[in-house]
C-alpha positions as CSV (number, residue, x, y, z in Angstrom):
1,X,-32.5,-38.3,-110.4
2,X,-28.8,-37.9,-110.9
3,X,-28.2,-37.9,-115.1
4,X,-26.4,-40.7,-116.3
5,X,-23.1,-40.5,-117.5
6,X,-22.7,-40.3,-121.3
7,X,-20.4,-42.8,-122.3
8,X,-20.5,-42.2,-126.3
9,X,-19.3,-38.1,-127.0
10,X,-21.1,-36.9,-130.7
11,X,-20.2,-38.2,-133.4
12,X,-17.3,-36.7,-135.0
13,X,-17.6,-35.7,-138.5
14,X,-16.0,-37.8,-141.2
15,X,-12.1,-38.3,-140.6
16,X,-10.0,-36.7,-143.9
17,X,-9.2,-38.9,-147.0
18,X,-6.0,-41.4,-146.1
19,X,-3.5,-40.9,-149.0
20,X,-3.5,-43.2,-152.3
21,X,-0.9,-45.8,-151.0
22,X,-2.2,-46.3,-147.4
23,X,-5.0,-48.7,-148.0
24,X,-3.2,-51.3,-149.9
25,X,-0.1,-50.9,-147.3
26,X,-2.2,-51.2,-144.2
27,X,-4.1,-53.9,-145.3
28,X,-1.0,-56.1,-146.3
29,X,0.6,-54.9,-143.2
30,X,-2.2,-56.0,-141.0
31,X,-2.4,-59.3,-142.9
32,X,1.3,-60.1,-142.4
33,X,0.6,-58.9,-138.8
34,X,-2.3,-61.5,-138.4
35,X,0.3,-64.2,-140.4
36,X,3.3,-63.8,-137.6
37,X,1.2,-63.6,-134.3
38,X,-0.7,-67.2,-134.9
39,X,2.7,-69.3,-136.6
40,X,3.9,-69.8,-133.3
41,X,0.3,-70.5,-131.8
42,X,-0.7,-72.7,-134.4
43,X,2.7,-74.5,-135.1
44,X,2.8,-75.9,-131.5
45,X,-0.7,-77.5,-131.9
46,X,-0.2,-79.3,-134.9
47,X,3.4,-80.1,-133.5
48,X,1.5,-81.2,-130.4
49,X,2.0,-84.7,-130.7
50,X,5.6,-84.6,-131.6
51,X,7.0,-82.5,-129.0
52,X,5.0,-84.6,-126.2
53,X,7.7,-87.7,-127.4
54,X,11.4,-86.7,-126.5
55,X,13.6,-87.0,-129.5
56,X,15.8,-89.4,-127.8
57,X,13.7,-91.8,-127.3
58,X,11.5,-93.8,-130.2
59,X,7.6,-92.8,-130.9
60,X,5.9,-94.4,-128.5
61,X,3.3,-97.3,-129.5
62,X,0.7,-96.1,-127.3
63,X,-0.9,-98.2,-124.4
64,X,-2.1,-100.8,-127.1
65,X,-5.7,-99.7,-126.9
66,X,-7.8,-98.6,-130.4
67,X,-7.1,-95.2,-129.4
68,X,-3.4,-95.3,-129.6
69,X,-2.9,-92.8,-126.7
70,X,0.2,-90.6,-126.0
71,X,1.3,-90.5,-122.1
72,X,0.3,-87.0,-122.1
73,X,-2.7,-85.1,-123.6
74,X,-2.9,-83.2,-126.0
75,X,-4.1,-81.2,-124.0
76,X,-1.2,-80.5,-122.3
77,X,0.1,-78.4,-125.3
78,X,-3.0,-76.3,-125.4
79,X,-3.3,-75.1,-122.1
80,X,0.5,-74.3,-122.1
81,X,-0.2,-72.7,-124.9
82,X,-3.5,-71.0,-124.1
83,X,-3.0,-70.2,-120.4
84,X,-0.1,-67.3,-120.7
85,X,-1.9,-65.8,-123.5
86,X,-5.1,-66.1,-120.8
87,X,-3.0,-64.3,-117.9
88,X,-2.2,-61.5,-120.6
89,X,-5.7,-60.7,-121.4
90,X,-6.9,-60.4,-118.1
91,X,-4.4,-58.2,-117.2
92,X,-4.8,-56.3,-120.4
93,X,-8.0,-54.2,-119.2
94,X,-5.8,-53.0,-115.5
95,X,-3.7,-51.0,-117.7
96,X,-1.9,-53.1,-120.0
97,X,-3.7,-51.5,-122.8
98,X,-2.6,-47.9,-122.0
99,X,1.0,-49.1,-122.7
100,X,2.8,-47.6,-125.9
101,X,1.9,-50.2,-129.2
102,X,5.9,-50.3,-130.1
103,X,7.3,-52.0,-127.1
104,X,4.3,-54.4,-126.9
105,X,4.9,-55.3,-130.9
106,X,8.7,-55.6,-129.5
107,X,8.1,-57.8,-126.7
108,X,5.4,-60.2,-128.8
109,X,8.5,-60.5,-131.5
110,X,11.3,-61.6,-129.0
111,X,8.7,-64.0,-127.1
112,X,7.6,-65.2,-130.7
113,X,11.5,-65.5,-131.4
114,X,12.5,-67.3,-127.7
115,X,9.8,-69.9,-128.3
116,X,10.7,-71.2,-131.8
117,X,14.5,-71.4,-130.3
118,X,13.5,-73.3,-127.4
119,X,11.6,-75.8,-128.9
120,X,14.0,-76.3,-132.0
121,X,16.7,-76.8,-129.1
122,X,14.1,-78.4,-126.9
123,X,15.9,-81.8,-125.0
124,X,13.0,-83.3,-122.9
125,X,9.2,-82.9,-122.9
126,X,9.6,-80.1,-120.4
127,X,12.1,-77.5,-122.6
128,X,9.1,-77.8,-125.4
129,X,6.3,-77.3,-123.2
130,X,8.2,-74.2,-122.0
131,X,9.1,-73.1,-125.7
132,X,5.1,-73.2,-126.3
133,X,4.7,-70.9,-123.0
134,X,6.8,-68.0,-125.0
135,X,4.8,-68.7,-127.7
136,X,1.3,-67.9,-126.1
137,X,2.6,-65.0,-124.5
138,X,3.7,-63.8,-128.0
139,X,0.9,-64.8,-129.7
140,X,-1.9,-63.4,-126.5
141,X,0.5,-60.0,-126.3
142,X,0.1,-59.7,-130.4
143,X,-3.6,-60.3,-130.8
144,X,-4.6,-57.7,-127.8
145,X,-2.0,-55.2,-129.2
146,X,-2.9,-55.8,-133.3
147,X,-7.0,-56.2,-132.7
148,X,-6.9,-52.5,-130.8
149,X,-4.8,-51.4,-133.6
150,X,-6.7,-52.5,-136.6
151,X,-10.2,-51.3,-135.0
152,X,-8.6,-47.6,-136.3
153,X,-8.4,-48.7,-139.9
154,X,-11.7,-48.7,-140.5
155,X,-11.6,-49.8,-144.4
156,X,-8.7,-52.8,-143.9
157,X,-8.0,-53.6,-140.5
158,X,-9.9,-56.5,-138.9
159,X,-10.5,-57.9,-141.9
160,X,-7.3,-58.3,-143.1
161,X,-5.9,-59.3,-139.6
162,X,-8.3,-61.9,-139.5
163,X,-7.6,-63.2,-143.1
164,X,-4.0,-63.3,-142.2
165,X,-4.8,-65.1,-138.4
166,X,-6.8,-67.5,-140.8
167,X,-3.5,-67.8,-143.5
168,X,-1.4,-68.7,-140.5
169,X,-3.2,-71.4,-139.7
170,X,-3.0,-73.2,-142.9
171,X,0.6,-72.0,-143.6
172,X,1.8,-73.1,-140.4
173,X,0.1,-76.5,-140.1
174,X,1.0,-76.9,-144.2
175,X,4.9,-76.4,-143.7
176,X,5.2,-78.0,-140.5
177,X,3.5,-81.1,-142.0
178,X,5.8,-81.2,-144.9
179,X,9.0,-80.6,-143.9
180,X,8.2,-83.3,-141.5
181,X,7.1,-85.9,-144.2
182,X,10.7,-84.2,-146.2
183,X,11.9,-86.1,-143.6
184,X,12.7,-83.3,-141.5
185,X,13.2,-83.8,-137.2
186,X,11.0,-81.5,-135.2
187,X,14.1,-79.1,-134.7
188,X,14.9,-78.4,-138.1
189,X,11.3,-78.3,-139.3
190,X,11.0,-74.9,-137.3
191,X,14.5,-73.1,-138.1
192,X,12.4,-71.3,-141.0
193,X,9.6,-69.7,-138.2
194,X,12.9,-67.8,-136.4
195,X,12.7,-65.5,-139.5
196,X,8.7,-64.7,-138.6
197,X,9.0,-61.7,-135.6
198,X,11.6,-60.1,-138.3
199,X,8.8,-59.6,-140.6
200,X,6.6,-58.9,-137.4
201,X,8.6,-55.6,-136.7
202,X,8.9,-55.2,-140.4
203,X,5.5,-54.9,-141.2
204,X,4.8,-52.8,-138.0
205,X,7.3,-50.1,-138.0
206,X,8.0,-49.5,-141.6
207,X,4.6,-50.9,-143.7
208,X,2.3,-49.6,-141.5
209,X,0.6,-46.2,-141.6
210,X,-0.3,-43.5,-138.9
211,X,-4.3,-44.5,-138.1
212,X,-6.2,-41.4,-140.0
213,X,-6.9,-39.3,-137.1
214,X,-10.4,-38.8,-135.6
215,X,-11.8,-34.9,-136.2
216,X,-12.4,-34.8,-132.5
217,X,-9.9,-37.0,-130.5
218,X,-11.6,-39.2,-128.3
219,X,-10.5,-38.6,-124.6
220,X,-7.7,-41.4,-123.3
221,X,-8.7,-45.0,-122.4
222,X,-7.3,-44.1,-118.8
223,X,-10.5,-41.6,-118.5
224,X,-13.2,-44.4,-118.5
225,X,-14.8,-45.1,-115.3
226,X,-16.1,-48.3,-114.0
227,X,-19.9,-47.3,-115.2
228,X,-18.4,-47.2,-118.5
229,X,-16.2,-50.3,-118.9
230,X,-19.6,-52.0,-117.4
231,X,-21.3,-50.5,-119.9
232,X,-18.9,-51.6,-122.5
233,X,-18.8,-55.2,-121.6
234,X,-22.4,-55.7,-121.1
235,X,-22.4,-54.6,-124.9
236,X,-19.9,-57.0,-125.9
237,X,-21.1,-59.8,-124.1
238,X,-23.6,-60.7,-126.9
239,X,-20.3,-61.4,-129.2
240,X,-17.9,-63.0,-126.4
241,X,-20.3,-65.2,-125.1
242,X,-21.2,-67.3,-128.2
243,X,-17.6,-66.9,-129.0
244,X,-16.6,-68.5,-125.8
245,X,-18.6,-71.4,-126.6
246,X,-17.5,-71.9,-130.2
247,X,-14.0,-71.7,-129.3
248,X,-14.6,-74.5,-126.0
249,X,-16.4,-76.7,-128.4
250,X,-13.5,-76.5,-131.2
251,X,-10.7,-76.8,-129.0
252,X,-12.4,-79.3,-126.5
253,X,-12.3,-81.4,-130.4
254,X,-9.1,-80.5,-132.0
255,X,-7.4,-81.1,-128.6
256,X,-9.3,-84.0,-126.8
257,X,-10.9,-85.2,-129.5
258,X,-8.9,-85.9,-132.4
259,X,-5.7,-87.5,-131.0
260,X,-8.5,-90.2,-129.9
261,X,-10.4,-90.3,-133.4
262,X,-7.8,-93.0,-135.0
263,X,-8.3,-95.1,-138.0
264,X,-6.2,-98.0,-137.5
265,X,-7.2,-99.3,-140.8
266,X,-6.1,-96.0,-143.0
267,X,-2.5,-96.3,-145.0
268,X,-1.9,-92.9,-142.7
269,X,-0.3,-93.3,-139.4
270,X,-1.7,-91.7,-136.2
271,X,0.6,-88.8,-136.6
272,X,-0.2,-87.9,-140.3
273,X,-3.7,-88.4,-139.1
274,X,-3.4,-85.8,-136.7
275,X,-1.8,-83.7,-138.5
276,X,-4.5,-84.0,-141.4
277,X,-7.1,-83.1,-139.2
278,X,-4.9,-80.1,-138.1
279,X,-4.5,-79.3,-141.9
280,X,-8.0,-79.1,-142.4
281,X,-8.9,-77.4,-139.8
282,X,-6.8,-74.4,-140.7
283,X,-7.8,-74.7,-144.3
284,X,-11.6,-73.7,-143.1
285,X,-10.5,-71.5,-140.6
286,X,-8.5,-69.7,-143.3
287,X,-11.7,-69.6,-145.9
288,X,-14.1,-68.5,-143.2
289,X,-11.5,-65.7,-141.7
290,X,-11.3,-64.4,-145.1
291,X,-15.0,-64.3,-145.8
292,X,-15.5,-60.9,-144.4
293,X,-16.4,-58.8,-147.0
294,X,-18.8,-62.0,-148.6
295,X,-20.4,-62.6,-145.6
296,X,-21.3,-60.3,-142.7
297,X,-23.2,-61.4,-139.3
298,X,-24.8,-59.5,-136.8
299,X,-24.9,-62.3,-134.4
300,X,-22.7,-65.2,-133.5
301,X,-25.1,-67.8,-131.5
302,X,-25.7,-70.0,-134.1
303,X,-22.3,-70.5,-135.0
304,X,-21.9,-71.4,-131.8
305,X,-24.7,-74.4,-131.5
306,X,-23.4,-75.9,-134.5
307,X,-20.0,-75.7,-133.3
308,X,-21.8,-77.5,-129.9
309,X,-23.3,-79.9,-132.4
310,X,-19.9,-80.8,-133.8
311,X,-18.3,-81.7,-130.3
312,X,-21.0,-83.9,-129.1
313,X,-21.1,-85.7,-132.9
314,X,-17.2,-86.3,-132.5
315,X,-17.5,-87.2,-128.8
316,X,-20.0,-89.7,-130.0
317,X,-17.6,-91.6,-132.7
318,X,-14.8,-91.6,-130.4
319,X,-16.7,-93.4,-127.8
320,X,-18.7,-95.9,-130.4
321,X,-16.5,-95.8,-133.5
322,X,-19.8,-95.5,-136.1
323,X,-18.1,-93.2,-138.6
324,X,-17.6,-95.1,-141.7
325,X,-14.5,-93.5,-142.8
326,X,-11.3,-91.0,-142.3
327,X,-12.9,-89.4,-144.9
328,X,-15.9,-88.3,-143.3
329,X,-14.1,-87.6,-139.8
330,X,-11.9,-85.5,-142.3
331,X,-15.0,-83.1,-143.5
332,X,-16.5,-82.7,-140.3
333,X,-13.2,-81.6,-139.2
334,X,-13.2,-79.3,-142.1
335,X,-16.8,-77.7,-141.2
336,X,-15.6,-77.4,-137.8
337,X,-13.0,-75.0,-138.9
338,X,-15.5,-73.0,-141.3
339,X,-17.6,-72.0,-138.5
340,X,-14.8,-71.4,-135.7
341,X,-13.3,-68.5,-138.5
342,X,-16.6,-67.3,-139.2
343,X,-17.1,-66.7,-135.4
344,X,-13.8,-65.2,-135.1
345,X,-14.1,-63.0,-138.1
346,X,-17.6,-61.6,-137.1
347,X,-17.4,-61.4,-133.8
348,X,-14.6,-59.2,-133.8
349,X,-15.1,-57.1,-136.6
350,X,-18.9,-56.3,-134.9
351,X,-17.2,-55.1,-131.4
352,X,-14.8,-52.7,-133.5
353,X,-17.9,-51.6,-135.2
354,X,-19.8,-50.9,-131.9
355,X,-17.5,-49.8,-129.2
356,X,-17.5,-45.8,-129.0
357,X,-13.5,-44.7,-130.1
358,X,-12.3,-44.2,-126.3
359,X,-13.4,-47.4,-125.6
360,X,-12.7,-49.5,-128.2
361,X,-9.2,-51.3,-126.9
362,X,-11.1,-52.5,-124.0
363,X,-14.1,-53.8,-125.5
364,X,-11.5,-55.6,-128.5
365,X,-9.3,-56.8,-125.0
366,X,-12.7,-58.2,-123.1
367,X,-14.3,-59.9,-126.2
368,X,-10.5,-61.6,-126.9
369,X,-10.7,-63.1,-123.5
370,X,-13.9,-64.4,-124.1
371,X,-12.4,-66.4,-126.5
372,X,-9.2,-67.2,-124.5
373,X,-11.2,-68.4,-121.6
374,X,-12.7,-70.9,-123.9
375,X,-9.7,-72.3,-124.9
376,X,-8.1,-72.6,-121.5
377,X,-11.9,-74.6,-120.3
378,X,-11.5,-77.0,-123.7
379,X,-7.7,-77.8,-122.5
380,X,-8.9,-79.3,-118.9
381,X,-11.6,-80.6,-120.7
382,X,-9.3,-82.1,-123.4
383,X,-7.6,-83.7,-120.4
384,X,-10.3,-84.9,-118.6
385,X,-11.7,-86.9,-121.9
386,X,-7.8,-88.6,-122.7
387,X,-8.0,-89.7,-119.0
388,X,-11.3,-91.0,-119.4
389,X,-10.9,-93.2,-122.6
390,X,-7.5,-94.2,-122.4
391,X,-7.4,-95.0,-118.6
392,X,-10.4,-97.6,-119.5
393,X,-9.4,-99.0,-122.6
């Protein structure tokens, strides 16, 4: 019987001592990193509703139904602003990720750039919905490129990635929200985000350090063969499956879900509603994502059934209005973002910890699409359910 082929070489013996000043500099670098690549993804979401209304014309008043629909879906935003990001991963494993990091990093920062400018400029429905396009490209491009990266700083990397992924959520959502109630027109309210790929190539080309180099270098990505990458991906599959589903469940709510969950009786309007649940959202993601060193699991699947749980709970009240109050829609929201971060944070962090050195920007690229693939499913979804309820109401 013909040996099989080894896919992990010995273990290397313990990599030198970085220098004094390279932990605290790649760890902020990695968080600013993390900060940059999801503004722009998480900005258009909680802008969703707003750039779905051209500025010329006056809010619309919805199709006088309890739900207060938009025209257009939510949804609409997320999948343009999921499915480039999508196209990006898959083609991330056919040689995407044997590319150079510094023109990738360049490329995220101009798309990053492009989008912000097209949507502050934005005249119709169409010019934002292509603005959000550019910024899912960025945003996919980034999180491929920054995830491989950080898997090499052992100490600092994921974590503080995903406590600054978790930071941008909050941040973003935050200042969007409150330069709007500043008074502030959609345009204007994102001037300050042209500033963010800047700090993007900031961070990478002067804060971060040269990865401490392995005692043996592992051979080139290029030399896996297909045994191998199946090999890899049947051992991430136990961390981007369960991801997968958290990440449907959460954006089949924050998408589908929440534009319908309206409280006409709340001194908020719709929008500030929306964009409180937004808010909240990103202020659990951002807690959880930042959890890592307090919190460490091995396995993602239960994560994943409560996230299930959540869905079908909030599917529920926006079908038979039984929740008593904004308030409580308000924490579920909240717990929903708790456990989507936790996922994030864990699930990543265990496939860097896993994957063998010369394979490790594959397995990072196939458990990021399992995640991406959610997303895109949740935004059809997310239409589906805005046909549904405000086509019968």
């Amino acid at each position: 019987m013909a040996e099989e082929e080894p896919l992990l070489p010995a273990p290397p013996a313990e990599a030198p001592p970085e220098p004094p000043s390279a932990p605290w500099r790649n760890g902020a670098a990695f968080w600013l990193l993390g900060f940059c690549n999801n503004v722009p993804y998480v900005v258009m979401l909680s802008a969703a509703r707003d750039i779905l209304q051209p500025p010329e014309a006056p809010p619309p008043h919805g199709n006088g139904s309890r739900y207060d629909c938009n025209p257009v879906s939510t949804g609409a935003v997320l999948l343009a602003d999921i499915l480039p990001a999508l196209l990006v991963k898959v083609a991330a494993p056919f040689g995407l990720h044997l590319l150079p990091h510094s023109p990738r990093v360049a490329a995220a920062a101009f798309c990053a750039w492009g989008s912000f400018s097209l949507v502050a400029s934005a005249a119709g429905v169409a010019a934002g919905l292509g603005g959000v396009v550019l910024a899912s490209a960025a945003s996919g491009l980034g999180e491929v490129t920054f995830l491989a990266l950080a898997s090499g700083y052992p100490r600092v990397g994921v974590s503080c990635w995903s406590s600054g992924t978790g930071a941008a959520g909050l941040g973003g959502a935050l200042a969007y929200g409150a330069l709007l109630q500043a008074g502030l027109p959609l345009p204007h309210a994102l001037l300050p985000a042209l500033g963010l790929p800047l700090l993007t190539l900031l961070s990478y080309f002067f804060l971060l350090t040269p990865p401490p180099p392995p005692t043996e270098p592992p051979p080139p990505a290029v030399g896996l063969t297909l045994g191998q990458k199946w090999r890899l991906v049947k051992g991430v599959a136990p961390h981007a499956g369960p991801l997968a589903i958290v990440y449907f469940a959460e954006y089949f709510i924050n998408q589908g879900l929440l534009e319908l969950l309206y409280f006409p009786s709340s001194a908020l309007t719709h929008g500030e509603q929306y964009r409180w649940y937004q808010l909240l959202y990103q202020a659990g993601v951002f807690a959880s994502r930042s959890s890592l060193r307090c919190l460490r699991l091995r396995r993602v699947a239960l994560l994943a059934l409560l996230q299930v749980f959540n869905a079908a709970l909030l599917l529920a009240a926006v079908a038979t209005p039984f929740l008593p109050a904004l308030g409580v829609a308000f924490a579920v929201v909240a717990g929903e973002g708790l456990l989507g971060g936790a996922a994030y944070a864990n699930a990543f962090l265990n496939v860097a910890e896993e994957a063998p050195p010369e394979g490790r920007d594959f397995a990072v690229t196939v458990a990021s699409l399992g995640e991406t693939v959610g997303v895109a499913l949740a935004g059809g979804a997310a239409l589906g359910v805005h046909d549904f309820f405000c086509g019968a109401a």
